[in-house]
KOLDOLUM-729576 format. One record per residue (C-alpha): x, y, z; residue in one letter; residue number from 0. Coordinates in nm, 2 decimals, m for minus. Each point is the difference from the previous one (the first is absolute). Last residue first. Layout:
BEGIN
+--------+--------+--------+------+------+
!     xx !     yy !     zz ! resn ! resi !
+--------+--------+--------+------+------+
!      X !      Y !      Z !    A !  NUM !
...
+--------+--------+--------+------+------+
This chain:
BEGIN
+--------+--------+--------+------+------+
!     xx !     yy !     zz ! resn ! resi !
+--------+--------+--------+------+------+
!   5.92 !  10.09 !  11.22 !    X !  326 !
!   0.37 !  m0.05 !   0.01 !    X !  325 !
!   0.10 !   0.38 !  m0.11 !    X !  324 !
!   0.12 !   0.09 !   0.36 !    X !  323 !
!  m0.31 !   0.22 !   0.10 !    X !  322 !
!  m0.25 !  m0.27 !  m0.13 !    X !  321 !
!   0.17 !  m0.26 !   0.22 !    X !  320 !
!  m0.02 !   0.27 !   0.32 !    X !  319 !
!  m0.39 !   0.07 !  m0.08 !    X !  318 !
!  m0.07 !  m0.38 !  m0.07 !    X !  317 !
!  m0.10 !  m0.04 !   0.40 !    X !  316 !
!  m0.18 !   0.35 !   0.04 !    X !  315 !
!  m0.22 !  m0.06 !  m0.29 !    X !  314 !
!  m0.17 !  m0.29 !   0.15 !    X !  313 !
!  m0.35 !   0.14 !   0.13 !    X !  312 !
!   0.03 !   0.30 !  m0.22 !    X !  311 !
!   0.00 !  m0.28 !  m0.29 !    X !  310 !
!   0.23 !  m0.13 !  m0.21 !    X !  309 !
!  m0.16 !  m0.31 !  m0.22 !    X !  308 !
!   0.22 !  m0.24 !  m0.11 !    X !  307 !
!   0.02 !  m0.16 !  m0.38 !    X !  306 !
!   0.25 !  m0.10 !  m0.08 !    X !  305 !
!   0.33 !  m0.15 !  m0.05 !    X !  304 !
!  m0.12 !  m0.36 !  m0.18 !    X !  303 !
!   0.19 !  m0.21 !  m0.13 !    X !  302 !
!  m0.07 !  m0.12 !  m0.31 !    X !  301 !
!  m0.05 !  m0.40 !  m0.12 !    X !  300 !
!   0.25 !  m0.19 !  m0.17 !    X !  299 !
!   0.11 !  m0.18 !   0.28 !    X !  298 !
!   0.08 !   0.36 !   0.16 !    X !  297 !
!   0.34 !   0.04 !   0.02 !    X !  296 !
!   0.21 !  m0.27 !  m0.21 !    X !  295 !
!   0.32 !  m0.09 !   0.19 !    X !  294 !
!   0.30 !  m0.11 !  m0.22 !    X !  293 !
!   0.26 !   0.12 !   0.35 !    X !  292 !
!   0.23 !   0.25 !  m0.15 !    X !  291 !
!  m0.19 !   0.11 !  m0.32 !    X !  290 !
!  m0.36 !  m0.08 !   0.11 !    X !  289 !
!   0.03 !   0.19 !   0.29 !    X !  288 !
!   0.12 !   0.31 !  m0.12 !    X !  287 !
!  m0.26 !   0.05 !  m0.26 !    X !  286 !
!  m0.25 !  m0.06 !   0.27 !    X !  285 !
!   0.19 !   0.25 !   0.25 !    X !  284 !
!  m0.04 !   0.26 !  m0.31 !    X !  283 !
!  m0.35 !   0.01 !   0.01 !    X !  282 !
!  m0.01 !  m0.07 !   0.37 !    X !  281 !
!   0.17 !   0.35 !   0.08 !    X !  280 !
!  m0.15 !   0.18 !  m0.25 !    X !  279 !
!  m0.37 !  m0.10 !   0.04 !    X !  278 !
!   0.08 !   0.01 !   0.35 !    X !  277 !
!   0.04 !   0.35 !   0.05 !    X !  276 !
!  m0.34 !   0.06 !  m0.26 !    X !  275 !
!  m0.18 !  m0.10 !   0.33 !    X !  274 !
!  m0.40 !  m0.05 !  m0.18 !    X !  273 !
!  m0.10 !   0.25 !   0.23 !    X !  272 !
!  m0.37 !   0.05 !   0.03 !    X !  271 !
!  m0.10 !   0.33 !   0.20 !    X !  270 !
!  m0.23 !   0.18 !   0.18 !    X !  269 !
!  m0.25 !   0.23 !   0.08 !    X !  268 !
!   0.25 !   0.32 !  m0.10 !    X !  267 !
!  m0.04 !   0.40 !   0.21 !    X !  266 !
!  m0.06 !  m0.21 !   0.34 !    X !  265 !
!   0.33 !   0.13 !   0.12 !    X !  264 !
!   0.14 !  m0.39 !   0.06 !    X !  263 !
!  m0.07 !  m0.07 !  m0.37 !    X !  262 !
!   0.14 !   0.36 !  m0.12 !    X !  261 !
!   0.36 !  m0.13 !   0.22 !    X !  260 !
!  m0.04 !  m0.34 !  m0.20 !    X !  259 !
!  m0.06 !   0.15 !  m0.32 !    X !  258 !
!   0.30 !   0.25 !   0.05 !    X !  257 !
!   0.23 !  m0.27 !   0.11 !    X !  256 !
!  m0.11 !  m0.18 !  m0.29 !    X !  255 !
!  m0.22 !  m0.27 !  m0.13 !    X !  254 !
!  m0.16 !  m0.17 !  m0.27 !    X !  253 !
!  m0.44 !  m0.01 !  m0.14 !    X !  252 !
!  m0.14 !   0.30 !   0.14 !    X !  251 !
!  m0.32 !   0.10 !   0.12 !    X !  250 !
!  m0.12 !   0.40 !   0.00 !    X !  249 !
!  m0.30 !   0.10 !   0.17 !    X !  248 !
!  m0.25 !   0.26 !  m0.13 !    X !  247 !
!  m0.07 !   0.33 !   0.17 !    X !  246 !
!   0.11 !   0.18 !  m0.27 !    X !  245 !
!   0.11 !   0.37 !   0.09 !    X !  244 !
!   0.17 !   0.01 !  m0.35 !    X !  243 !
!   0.34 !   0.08 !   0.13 !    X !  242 !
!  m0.04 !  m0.21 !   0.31 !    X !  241 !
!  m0.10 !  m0.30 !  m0.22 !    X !  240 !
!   0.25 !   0.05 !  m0.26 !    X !  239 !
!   0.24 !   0.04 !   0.25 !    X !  238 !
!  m0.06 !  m0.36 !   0.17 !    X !  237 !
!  m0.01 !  m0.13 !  m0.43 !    X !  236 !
!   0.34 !   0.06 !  m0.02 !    X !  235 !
!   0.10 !  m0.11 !   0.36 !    X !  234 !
!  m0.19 !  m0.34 !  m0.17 !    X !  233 !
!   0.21 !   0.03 !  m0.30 !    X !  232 !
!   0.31 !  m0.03 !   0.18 !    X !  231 !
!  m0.11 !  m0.34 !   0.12 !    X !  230 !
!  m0.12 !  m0.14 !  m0.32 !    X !  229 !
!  m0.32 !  m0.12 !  m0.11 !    X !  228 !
!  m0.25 !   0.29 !   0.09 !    X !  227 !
!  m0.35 !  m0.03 !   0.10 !    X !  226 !
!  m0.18 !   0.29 !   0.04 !    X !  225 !
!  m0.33 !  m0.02 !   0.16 !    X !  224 !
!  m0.32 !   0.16 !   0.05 !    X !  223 !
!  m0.04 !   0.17 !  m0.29 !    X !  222 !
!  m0.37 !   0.18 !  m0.03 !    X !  221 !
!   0.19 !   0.29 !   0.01 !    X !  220 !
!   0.04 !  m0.06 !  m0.42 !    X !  219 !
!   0.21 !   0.27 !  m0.19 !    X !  218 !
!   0.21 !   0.17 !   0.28 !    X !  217 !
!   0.12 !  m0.36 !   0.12 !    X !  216 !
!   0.07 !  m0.10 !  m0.38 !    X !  215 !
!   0.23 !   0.36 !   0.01 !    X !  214 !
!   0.19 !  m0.10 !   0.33 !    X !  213 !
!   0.08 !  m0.30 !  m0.12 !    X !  212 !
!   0.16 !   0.12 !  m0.33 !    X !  211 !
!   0.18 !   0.28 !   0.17 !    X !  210 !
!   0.10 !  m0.24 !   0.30 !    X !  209 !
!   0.15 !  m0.20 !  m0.30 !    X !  208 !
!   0.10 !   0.27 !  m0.19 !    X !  207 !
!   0.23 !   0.09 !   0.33 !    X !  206 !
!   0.14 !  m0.32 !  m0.02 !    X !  205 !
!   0.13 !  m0.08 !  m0.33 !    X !  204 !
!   0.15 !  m0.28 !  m0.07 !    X !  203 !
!  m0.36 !  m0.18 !   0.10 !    X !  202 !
!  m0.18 !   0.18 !  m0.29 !    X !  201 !
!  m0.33 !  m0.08 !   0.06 !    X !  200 !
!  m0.30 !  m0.18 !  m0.12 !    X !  199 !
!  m0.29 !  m0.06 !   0.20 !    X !  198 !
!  m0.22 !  m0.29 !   0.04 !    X !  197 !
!  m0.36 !  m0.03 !   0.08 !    X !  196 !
!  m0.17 !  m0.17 !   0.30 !    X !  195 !
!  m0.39 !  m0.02 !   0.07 !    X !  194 !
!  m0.08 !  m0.20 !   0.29 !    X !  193 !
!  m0.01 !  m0.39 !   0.05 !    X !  192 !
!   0.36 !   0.01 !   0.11 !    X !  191 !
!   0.07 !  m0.34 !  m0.06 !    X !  190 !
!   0.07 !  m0.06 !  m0.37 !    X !  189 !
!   0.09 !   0.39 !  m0.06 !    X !  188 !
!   0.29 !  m0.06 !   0.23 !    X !  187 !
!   0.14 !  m0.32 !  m0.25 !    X !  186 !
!  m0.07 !   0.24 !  m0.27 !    X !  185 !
!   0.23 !   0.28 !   0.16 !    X !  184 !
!   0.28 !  m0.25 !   0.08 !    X !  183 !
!   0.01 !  m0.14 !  m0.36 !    X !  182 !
!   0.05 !   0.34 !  m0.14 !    X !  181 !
!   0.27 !   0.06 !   0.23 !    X !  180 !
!   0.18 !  m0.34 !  m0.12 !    X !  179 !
!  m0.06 !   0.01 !  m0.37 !    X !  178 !
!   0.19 !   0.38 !   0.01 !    X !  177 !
!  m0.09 !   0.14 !  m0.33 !    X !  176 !
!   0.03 !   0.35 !   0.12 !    X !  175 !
!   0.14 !   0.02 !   0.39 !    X !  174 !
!  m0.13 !   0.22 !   0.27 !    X !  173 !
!  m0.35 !  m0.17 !   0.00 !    X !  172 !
!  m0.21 !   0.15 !   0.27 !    X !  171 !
!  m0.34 !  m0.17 !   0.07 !    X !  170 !
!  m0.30 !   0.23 !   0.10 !    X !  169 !
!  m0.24 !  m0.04 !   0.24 !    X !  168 !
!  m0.43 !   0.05 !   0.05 !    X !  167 !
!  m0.12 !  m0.25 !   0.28 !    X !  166 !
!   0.21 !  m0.04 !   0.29 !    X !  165 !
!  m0.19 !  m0.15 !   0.30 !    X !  164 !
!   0.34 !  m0.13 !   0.15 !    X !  163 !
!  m0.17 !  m0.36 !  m0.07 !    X !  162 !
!   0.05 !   0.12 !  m0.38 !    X !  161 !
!   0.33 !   0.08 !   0.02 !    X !  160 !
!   0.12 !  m0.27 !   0.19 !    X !  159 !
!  m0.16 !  m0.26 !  m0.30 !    X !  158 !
!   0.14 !   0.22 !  m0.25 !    X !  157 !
!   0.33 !  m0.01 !   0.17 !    X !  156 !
!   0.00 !  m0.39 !   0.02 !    X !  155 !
!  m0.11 !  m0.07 !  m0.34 !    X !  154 !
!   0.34 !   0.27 !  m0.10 !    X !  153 !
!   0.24 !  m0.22 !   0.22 !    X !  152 !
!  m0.08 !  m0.33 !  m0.15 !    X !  151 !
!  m0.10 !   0.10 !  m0.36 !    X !  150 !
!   0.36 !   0.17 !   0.01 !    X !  149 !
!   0.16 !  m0.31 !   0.06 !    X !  148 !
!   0.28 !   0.14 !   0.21 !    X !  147 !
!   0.43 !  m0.03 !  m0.01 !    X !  146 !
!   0.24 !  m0.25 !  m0.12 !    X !  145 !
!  m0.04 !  m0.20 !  m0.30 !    X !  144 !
!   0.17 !  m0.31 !  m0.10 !    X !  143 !
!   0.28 !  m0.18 !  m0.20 !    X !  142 !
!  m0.13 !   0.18 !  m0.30 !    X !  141 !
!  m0.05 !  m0.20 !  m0.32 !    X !  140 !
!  m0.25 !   0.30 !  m0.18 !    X !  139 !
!  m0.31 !  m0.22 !   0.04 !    X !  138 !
!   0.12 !  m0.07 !   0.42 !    X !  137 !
!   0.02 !   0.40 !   0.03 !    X !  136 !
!  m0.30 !   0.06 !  m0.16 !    X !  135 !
!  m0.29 !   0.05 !   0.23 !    X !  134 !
!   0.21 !   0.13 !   0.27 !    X !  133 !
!   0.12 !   0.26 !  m0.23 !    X !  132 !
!   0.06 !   0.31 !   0.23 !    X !  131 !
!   0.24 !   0.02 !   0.34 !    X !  130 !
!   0.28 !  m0.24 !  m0.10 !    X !  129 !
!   0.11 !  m0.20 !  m0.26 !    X !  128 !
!   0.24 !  m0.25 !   0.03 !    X !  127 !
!   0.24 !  m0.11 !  m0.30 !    X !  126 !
!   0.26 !  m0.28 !  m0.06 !    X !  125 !
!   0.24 !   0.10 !  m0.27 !    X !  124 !
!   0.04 !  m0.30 !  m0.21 !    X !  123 !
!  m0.02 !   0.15 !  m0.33 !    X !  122 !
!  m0.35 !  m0.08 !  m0.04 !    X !  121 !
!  m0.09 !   0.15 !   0.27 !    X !  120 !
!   0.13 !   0.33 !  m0.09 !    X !  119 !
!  m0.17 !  m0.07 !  m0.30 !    X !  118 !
!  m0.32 !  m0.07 !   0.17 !    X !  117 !
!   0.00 !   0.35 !   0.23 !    X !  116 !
!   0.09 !   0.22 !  m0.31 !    X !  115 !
!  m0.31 !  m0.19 !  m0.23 !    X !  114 !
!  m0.22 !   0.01 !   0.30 !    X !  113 !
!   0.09 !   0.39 !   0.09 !    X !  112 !
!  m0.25 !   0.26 !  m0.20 !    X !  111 !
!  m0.27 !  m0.33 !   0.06 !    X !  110 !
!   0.09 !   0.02 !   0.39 !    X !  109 !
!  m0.06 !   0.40 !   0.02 !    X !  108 !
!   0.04 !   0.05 !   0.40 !    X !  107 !
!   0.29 !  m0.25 !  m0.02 !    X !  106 !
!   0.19 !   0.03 !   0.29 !    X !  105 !
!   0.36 !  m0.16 !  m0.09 !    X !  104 !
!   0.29 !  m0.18 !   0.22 !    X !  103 !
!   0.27 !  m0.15 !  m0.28 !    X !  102 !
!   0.24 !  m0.26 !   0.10 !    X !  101 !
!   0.35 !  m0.09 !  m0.08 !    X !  100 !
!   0.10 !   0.30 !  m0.20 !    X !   99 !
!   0.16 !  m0.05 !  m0.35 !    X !   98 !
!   0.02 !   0.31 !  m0.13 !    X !   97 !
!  m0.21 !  m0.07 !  m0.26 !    X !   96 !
!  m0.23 !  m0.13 !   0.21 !    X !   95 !
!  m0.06 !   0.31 !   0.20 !    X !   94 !
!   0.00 !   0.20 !  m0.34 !    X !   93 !
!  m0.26 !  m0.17 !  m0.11 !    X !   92 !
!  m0.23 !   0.07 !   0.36 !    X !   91 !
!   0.11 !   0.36 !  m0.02 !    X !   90 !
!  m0.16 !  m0.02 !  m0.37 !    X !   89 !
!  m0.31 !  m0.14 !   0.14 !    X !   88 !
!  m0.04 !   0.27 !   0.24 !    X !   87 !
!   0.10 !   0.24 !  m0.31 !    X !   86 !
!  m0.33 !  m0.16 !  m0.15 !    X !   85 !
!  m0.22 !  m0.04 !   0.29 !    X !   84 !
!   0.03 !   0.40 !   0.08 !    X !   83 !
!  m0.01 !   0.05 !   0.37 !    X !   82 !
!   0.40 !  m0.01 !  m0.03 !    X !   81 !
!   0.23 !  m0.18 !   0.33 !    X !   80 !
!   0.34 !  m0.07 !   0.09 !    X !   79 !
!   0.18 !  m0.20 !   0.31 !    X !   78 !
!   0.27 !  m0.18 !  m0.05 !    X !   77 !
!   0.11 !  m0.20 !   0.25 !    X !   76 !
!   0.33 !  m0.18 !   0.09 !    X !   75 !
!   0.03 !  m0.30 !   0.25 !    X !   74 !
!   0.14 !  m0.04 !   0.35 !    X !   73 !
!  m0.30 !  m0.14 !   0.14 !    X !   72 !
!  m0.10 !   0.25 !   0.24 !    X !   71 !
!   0.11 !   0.28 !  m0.23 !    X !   70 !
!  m0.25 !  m0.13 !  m0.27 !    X !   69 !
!  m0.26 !  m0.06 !   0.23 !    X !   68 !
!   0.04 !   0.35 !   0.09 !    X !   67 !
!   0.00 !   0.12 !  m0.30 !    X !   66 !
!  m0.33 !  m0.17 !  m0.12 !    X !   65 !
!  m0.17 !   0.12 !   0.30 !    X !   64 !
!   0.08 !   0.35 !  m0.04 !    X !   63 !
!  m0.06 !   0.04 !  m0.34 !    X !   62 !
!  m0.38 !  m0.19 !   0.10 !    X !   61 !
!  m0.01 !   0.30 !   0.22 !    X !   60 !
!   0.10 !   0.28 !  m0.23 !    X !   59 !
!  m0.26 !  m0.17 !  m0.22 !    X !   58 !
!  m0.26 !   0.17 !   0.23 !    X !   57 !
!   0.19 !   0.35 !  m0.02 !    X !   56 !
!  m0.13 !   0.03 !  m0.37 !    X !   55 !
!   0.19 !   0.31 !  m0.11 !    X !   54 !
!   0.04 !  m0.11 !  m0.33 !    X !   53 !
!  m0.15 !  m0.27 !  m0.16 !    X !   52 !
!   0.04 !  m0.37 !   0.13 !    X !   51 !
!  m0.05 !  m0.28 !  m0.23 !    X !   50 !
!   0.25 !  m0.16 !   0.13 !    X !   49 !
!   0.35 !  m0.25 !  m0.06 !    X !   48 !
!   0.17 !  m0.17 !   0.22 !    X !   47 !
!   0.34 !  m0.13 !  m0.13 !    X !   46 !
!   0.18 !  m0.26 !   0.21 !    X !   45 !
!   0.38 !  m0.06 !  m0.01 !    X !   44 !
!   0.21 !  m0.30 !   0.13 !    X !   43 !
!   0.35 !   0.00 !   0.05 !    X !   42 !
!   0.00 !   0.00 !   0.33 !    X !   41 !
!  m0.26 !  m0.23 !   0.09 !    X !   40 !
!   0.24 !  m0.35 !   0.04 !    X !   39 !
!   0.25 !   0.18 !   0.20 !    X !   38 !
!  m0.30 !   0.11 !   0.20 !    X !   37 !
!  m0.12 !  m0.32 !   0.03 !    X !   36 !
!   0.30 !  m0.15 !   0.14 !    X !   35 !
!   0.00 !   0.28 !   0.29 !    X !   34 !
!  m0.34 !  m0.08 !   0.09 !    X !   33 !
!   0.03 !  m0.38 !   0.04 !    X !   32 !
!   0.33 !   0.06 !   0.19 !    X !   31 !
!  m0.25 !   0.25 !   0.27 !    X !   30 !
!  m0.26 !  m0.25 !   0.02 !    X !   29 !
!  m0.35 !   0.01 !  m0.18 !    X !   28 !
!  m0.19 !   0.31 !  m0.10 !    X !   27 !
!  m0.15 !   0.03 !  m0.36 !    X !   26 !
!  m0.28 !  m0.30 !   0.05 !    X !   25 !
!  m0.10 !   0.12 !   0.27 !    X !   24 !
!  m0.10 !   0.35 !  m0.10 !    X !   23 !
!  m0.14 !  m0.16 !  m0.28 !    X !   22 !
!  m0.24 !  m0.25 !   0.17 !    X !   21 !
!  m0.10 !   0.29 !   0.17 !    X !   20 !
!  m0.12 !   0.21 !  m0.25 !    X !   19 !
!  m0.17 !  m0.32 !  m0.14 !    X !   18 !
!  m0.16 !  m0.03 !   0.35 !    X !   17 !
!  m0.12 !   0.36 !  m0.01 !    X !   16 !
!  m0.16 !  m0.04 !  m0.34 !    X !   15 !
!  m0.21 !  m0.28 !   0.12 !    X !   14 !
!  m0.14 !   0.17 !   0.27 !    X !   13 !
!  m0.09 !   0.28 !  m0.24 !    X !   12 !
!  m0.22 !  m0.30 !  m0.21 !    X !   11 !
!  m0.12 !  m0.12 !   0.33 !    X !   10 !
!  m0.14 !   0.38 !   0.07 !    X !    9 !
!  m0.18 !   0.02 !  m0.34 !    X !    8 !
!  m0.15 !  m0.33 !   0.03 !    X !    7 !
!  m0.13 !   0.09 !   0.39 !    X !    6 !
!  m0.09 !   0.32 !  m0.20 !    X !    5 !
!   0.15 !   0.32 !   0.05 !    X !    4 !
!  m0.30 !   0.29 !   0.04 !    X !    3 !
!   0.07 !   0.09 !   0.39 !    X !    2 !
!  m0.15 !   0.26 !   0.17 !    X !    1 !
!   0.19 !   0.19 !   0.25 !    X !    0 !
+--------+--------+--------+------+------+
């Protein structure tokens, strides 16, 4: 398998991994310890808020994690989401108005969110944001950001890409005015050295996204590679292919159990998985923290969950996590 990580690439994973750790230890301790916390925890409530639209089984994930955390630690969660910055923002309002003692948010749209984001801060409600908005999360008075640097993961698939030979591929945006997606399909463009356009779909939708795939695929058959950036896009884009009678490769940014089993059939090159699990989980286990123990996650840096590359050559090792939700 080639690799495209480099050395700085890989010590900036390495570092991840240690904070992860760091946290794990920090939340175990002896069994009195444990029970004295949980007295402490149970009253506290954490909102996370998304910019999930319906039907997107990759926040299902990050859901996951943030209940589970919650469960773990004996606290409430509220999970809700709205692609639309301005009822986002409004979930985020209504989150301090009801007095919640930490707020979790993606921000996709950071502008539609800062003035949201630094009232909440103002009142004293201590924020992490998770997923998009690494740029902004220290401007806005977030305690940190968990999840990818899109530049990061999207330099490293262009540079894959182009030592795969590809040389004609199209990037996939599922979500309108997502900062994020955008950012992930420049960073590609940086690196891949071949021609790369971007495609709009509608990722709520996904027979007119096979539909739309399938039609650009029809037009040019000089397309050599789809490049989706979400899991169930990917199986999207593996109809498309069939339907057309493409014989371009598809790419994906996030996992599934259905990426993972296309991965291992030889029907998807790979993928990146930027573990949306732990997004959840460590967004609200850095709320957590800093209430019961004054613990600040990060040093004002983010943490990072991603990237990883799945392969063929390790797809039989994350198949089980995948299958559970985890990965």
């Amino acid at each position: 398998m080639k690799t495209v990580t480099s050395k700085k690439r890989v010590l900036k994973l390495a570092g991840a991994l240690v904070v992860v750790g760091s946290l794990l230890a920090a939340c175990s301790g002896t069994g009195k310890d444990d029970d004295a916390t949980k007295d402490n925890a149970k009253d506290l409530k954490y909102a996370v808020i998304t910019h999930s639209g319906p039907g997107d089984a990759f926040w299902d994930r990050v859901k996951s994690g943030a209940e589970k955390a919650g469960d773990d630690y004996g606290v409430a969660i509220k999970y809700s989401a709205d692609p639309d910055p301005a009822q986002q923002s409004q979930l985020i309002d209504s989150a301090v108005a009801d007095k919640y003692d930490g707020i979790v948010v993606s921000m996709a749209n950071p502008d539609g969110l800062e003035e949201a984001i630094k009232k909440a801060v103002a009142a004293g409600v201590p924020v992490v944001t998770i997923n998009s908005g690494v740029d902004r999360f220290k401007e806005f008075g977030a305690i940190t950001h968990i999840g990818q640097t899109e530049t990061i993961a999207g330099e490293a698939v262009g540079e894959r890409l182009k030592a795969d030979g590809a040389k004609n591929a199209i990037c996939v945006i599922q979500e309108a005015g997502n900062v994020g997606l955008e950012e992930r399909c420049k960073a590609v463009a940086e690196t891949f050295g071949g021609k790369i356009s971007n495609l709009q779909v509608d990722g709520t939708d996904d027979s007119a996204v096979q539909a739309t795939i399938t039609s650009k695929l029809q037009t040019d058959k000089s397309i050599d590679t789809v490049l989706t950036l979400g899991g169930q896009y990917a199986i999207d884009a593996v109809g498309s292919i069939e339907e057309s009678g493409s014989s371009a490769k598809v790419a994906t940014f996030d996992l599934s159990e259905d990426v993972i089993k296309n991965i291992q059939d030889g029907k998807i090159e790979f993928a990146v998985d930027q573990q949306p699990y732990v997004q959840g989980f460590l967004g609200v286990t850095t709320l957590y923290l800093k209430d019961i123990n004054g613990n600040d996650v990060g040093g004002g840096q983010p943490v990072n969950s991603g990237p990883a590359f799945i392969t063929k050559e390790n797809a039989d090792a994350v198949l089980k996590f995948a299958a559970n939700g985890t990965r």
